[in-house]
N, C-alpha and C positions, 0 to 999 in steps of 0.2 A: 405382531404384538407391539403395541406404542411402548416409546421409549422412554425412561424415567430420569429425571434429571431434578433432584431438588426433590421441591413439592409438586414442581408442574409435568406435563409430560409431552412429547412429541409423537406423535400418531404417523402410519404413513401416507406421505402427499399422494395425489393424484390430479391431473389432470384433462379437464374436459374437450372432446372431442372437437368441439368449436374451434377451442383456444388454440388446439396443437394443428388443425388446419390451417389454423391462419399462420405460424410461426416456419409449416415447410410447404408454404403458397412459390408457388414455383419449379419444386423440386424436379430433375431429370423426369423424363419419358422411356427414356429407352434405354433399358425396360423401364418401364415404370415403377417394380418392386425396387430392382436396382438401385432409381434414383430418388426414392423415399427412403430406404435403408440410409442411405450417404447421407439426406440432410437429417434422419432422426439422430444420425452417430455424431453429426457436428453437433446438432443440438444440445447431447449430451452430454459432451467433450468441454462444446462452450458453458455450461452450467445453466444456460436457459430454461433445461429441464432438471431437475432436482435427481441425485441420484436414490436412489431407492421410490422414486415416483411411481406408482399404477398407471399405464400406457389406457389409452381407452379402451374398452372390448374392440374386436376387427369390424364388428358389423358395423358400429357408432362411426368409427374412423371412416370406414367404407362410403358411408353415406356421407358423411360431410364432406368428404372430397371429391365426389361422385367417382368413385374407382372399382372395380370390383372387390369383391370380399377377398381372393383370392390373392391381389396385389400386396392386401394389408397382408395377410398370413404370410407370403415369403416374403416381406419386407420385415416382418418380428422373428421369423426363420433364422434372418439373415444377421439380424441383429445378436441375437441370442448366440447364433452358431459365433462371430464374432467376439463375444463379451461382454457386448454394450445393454445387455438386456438377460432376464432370466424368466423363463415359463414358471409359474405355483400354479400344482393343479388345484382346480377349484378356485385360484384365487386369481387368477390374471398376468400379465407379463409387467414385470416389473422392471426399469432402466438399474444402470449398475456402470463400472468400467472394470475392463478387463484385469483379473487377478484380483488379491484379499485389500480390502480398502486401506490395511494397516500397511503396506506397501508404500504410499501414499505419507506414511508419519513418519515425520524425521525423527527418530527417535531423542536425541540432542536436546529439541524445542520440548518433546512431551516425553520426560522420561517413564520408561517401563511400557510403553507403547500404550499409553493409554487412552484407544478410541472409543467415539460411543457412549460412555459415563461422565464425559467434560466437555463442556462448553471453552475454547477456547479464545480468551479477548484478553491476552497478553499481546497478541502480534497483530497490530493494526494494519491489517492487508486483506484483500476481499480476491474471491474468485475470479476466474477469468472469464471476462467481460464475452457477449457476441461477436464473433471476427476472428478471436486470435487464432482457433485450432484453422483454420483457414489460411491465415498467414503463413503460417506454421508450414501447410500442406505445398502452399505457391511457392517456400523456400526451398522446400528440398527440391522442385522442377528446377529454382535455380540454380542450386549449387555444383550440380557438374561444372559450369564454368571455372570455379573454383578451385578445384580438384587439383588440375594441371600446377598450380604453385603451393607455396611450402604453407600459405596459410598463417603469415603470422600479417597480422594488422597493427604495430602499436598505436597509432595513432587510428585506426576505426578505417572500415572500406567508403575508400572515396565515398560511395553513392549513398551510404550511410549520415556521413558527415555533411552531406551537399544538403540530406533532409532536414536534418537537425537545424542546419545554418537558415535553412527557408522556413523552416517554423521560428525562429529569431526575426527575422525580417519582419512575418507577417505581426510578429508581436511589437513594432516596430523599431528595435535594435538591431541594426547593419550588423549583418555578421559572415565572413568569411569561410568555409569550408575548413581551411586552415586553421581556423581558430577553434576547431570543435576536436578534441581527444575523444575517443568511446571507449568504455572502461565497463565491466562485467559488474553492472550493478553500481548506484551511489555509494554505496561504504566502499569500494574498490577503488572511486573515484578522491574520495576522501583520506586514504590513506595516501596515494598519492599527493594530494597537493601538503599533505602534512609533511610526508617525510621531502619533496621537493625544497618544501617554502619555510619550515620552523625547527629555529633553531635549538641546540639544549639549551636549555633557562630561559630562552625570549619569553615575555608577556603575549596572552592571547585570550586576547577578551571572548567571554561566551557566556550564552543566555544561559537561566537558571528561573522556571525548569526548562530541559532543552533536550534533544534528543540524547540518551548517552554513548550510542556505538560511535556516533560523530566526533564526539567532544574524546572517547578514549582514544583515536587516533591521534587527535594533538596532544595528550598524554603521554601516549603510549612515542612521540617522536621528541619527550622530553620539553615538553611547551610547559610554563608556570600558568596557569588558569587565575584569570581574574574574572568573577564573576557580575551579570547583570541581569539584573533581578526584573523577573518582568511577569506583570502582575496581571490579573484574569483579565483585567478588563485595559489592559496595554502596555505600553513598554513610557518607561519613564526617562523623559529626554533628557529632563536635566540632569539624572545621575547620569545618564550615558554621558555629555557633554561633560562632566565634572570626573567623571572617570577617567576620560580620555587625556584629560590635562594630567590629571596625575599618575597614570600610571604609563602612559604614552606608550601602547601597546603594540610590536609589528601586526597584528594580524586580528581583527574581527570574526567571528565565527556567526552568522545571521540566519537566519530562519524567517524573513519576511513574510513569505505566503502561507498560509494556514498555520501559523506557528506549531508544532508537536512539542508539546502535547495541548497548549490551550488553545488553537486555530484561532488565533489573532492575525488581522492583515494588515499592514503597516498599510498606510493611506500613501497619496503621492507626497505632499507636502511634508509629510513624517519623514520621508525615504529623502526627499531634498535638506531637511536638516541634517540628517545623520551622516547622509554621506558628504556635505561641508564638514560637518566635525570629524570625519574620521582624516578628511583628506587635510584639515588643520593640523592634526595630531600623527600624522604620516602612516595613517593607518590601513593595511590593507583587506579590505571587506572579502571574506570566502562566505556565499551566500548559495543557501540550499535553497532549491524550486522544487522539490520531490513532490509537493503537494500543490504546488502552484495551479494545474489544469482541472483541480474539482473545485473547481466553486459551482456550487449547487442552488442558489438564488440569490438578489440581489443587484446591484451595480455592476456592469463591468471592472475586471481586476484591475490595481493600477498597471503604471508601466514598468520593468522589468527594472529591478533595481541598478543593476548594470547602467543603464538608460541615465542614470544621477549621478553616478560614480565609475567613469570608462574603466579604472583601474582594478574593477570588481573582475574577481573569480566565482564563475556560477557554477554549480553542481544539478545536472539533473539527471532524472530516475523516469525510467520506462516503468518501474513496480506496482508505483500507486495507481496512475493513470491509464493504465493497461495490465499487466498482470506479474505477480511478482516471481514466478518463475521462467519471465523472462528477463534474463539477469544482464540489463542492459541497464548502461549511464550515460552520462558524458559530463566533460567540462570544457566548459565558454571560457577560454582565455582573451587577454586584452593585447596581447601583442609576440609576437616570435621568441621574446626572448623567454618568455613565460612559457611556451610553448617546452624549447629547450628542456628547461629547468625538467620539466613536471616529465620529458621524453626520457630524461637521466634516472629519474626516480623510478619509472612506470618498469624500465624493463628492468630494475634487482628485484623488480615482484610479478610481475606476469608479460606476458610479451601480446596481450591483446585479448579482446572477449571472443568468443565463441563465434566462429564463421555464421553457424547456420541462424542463432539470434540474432545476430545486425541482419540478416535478409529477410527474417521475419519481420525485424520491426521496421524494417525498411518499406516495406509491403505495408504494413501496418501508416505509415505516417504519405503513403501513398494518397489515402486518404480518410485521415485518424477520423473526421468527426460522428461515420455513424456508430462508430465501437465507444468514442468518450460520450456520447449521449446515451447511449440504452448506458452503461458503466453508470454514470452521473444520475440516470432515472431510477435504477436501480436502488442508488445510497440514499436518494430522497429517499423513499419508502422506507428505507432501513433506521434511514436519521428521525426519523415520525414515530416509529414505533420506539424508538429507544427514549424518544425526549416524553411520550407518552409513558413509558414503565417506570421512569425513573421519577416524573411527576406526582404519580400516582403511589408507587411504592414504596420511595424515598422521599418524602417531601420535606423531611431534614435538611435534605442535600440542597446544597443552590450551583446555579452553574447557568451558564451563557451559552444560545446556542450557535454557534459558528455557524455563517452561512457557505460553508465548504468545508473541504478536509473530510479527515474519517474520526473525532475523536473528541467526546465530552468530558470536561476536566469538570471533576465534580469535588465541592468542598464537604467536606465534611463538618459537622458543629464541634468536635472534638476530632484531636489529633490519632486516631486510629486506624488511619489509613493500612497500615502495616498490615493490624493486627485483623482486618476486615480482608484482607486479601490472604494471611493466611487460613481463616476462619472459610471462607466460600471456596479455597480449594480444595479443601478437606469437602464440601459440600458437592463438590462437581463444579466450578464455573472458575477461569484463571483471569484475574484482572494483574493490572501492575498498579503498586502503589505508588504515591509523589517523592517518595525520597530516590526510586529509581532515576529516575529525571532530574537529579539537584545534585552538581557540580559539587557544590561546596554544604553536600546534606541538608536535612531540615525538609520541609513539604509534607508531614505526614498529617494534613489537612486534607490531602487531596486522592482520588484515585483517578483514574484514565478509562474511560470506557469505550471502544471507539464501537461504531455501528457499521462495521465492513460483516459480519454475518445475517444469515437471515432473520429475518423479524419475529417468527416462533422460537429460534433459537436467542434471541437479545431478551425477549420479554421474560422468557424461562430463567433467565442468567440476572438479570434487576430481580429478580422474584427469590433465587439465592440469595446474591448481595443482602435483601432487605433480611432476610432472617439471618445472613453471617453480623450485620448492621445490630438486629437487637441482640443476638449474642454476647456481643464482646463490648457492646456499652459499658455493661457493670464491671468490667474487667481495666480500664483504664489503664489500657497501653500492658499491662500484664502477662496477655496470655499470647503473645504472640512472639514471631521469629523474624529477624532477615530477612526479607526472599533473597533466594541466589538463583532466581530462574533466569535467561537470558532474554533479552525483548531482543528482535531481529528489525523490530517496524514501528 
């Protein structure tokens, strides 16, 4: 039964016999059923194949792989017996993962467990990309080594940090092993260098709109927030430059690459004034790369902000650019003593990330680039279809499209941003509105729509939006509430 969401609705995918021979071109021999089972289960694992998809009949399969019929039936046997798959008589063998899909819902992010009837584009993070159930797989062969010690890393497993520091390099910032802390996830990493580096009442400049779990941790470490306003189409130097004299802030909070929420990219020449003015005004730049590795068309990225300003603290995230339930970070320090500092803070809050995550993404950055290209191919598609529904359905709305990142900041012609995000949840679809994102409140021009889900489920979700959109026009900011829902991304 296709699924209803709004006015539009979602049917069940399937996939042609062709397509899915070409994606397990390869697979094991011996046995043969064996080694098509294994890569259907990866394929499913990795989201290549959609869950709840239609598997091709065995005979279709058969033939296009030239295998026997019999190979395909105990490779869907096998699957099924497994979880990865379910028999409908009459209807076909359908992809699935083991146990009820709600299993899979945090309950926190969608309260009341609510799958299946919402669209969710509160949390700008997409599926895991091809590769990682893989990685995943090569880590547990390595973790016996492991075993034998107590398992805490605070500063990241050597070989972990060696990776990190050689993707530095190739980006071409000299970067030390020693200089890379690994931290369970960017916000993990974030609250460290806050509670490390800021002090009660210091000044600590930050963008507005701007991510907010980032910006509560220098709150939450008692920072005064000065804010800098930075506008759809960039960041305004001279207030920056005029701010900095006067309020002569320890600490910068930056989002150069794909800025979250309006995937702005600081050019190089930008990133060379700012960091003169910060390093004028003795100021230390903490700068997030989370979104740095999706640039999706265009120019090569500039150079690593770091790169202008040695005395930068960088923060990056394995989430965006690979997958976000791999809860891995790090942070690029500029010299030992920094190191120190952030070593004193890190263990009153955790004593190191997760063994088996650093060996997966350790495997993973082995060699990252066929997982960030099909990842990166992926978001094209997704980024088309959203800047198409939103054209078409919204034409109200104005908004720039970023040529990377995961996320269209869209204006609104009146300030309802709010009242439009609580109106389409009520309809099934969870956006976040601009005042989530603003420091110092205000933005409710804006909403966030990022294009990290599929492109049936994005156009269905613009297709709410435009009817929560004519609803609460005649309402003028009236009929709506707060959101208190959490963004995680």
């Amino acid at each position: 039964m296709p699924q209803s969401i709004g006015t539009a609705s979602i049917g069940p995918a399937s996939i042609s016999a062709a397509r899915l021979a070409g994606l397990v071109e390869g697979f094991g021999r011996s046995p043969a059923y064996a080694g098509l089972a294994e890569s259907l289960t990866l394929l499913i694992g990795d989201g290549r194949i959609a869950l709840a998809a239609r598997l091709p009949s065995e005979r279709d399969l058969s033939v296009a792989l030239r295998v026997s019929r019999t190979t395909v039936t105990r490779a869907y046997a096998t699957l099924v017996e497994a979880g990865y798959a379910e028999a409908r008589q009459g209807a076909g063998t359908f992809t699935r993962v083991p146990g009820d899909r709600r299993r899979a819902l945090d309950r926190a992010l969608m309260p009341g467990g609510r799958d299946g009837d919402v669209i969710d584009l509160n949390c700008a993070a997409a599926s895991a990309p091809p590769g990682v159930a893989a990685a995943y797989a090569e880590a547990v062969a390595d973790l016996p080594a492991y075993l034998g010690g107590h398992g805490y890393f605070p500063a990241g497993l050597p070989r972990l940090q060696e990776a990190i520091a050689q993707a530095y390099d190739a980006r071409g910032l000299p970067t030390r092993p020693e200089q890379v802390m690994v931290t369970a996830g960017a916000l993990s990493a974030s609250a460290i260098v806050a509670q490390a580096l800021t002090r009660r009442g210091a000044r600590v400049l930050v963008e507005t709109p701007t991510y907010p779990n980032g910006v509560d941790a220098l709150r939450i470490a008692g920072a005064r927030l000065v804010g800098l306003p930075v506008a759809p189409d960039g960041w305004d130097l001279d207030g920056l430059e005029a701010t900095l004299r006067q309020a002569r802030p320890t600490l910068a909070s930056l989002i150069p690459d794909f800025q979250n929420p309006t995937g702005l990219v600081m050019q190089a020449d930008e990133r060379e004034r700012v960091a003169a003015a910060l390093r004028r005004s003795g100021t230390v730049p903490i700068v997030d790369e989370a979104h740095q590795a999706l640039m999706l068309d265009g120019d090569p990225m500039p150079p690593p902000f770091a790169a202008f300003a040695p005395e930068t603290i960088t923060i990056g995230s394995a989430s965006k650019s690979f997958w976000g339930g791999l809860r891995i970070g790090w942070i690029r320090v500029p010299d030992s003593a920094t190191m120190r500092a952030l070593t004193h803070a890190r263990v009153r809050l955790d004593l190191g990330a997760p063994v088996l995550e650093q060996l997966a993404f350790a495997r993973l950055l082995d060699d990252p680039w066929p997982v960030v290209e099909a990842h990166r191919a992926r978001l094209r598609e997704q980024r088309a279809a959203l800047v198409a529904a939103v054209s078409e359905q919204l034409p109200e709305w104005t908004f720039r499209v970023p040529r990377g990142g995961l996320c269209l900041w869209c204006r609104l012609p009146e300030p309802l941003g709010t009242d439009v995000a609580v109106e389409a949840e009520r309809r099934g679809a969870i956006v976040a509105p601009g005042p989530v994102f603003a420091p110092e409140g205000g933005l409710d021009h804006f909403v966030r729509i990022p294009w990290s889900r599929p492109a049936e489920e994005l156009e269905a979700a613009v297709g709410v939006l435009a009817e929560s959109w004519r609803a609460v026009q005649g309402r003028r900011g009236g009929g709506g509430r707060p959101t208190d829902r959490m963004i995680v991304a």
